[in-house]
N, C-alpha and C positions, 0 to 999 in steps of 0.2 A: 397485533397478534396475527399468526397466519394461522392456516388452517386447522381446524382440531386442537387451535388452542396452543399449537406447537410453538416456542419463543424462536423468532425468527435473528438472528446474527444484524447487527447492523453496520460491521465491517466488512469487506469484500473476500472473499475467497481467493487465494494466488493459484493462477493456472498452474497445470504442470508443463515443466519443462520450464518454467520462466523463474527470472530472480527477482528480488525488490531495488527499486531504486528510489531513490529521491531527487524528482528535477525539481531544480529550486531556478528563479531567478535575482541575477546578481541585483538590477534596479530596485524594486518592491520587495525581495524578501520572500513571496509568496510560494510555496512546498508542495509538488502533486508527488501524490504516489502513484507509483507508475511500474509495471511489471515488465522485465526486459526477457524477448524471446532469446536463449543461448545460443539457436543454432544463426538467425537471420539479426539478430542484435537491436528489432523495432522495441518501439517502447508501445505497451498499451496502459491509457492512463485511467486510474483505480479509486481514487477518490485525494479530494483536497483537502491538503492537513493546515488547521487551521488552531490546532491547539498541538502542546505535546501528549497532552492526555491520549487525544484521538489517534497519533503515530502508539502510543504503548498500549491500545484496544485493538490493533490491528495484530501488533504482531503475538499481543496475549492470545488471540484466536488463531494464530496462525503458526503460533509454537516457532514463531522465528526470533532471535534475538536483535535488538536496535542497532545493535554495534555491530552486525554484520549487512546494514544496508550502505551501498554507497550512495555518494552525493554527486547528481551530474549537473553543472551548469550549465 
């Protein structure tokens, strides 16, 4: 609980200015999500998806839809 009792999100927040990505790697499989700056193209990485649950809590909070993140290798 955070302060005052207020329920705290326990997905991350997408900056502005940034998109979603998902870098996945090709070996292990394993999926970060990762926010890509649009104007310099870095990736800052956002939390590891480790279920599909946890990708469709993100973007429920973040009122983005699945099907518009891409997938980088």
């Amino acid at each position: 609980m955070g302060l005052f009792n207020k329920k705290k999100s326990e997905y991350p927040k997408m900056p502005e200015g940034c998109e979603p990505v998902l870098r996945c790697s090709i070996c292990t499989g394993e999926q970060t999500l990762c926010a890509r700056d649009t104007e310099t193209g870095k990736l800052h990485e956002l939390m590891l998806i480790r279920t599909p649950d946890q990708l469709e809590g993100f973007c429920a909070d973040n009122s983005i839809s699945p099907e518009n993140i891409k997938k980088v290798y």
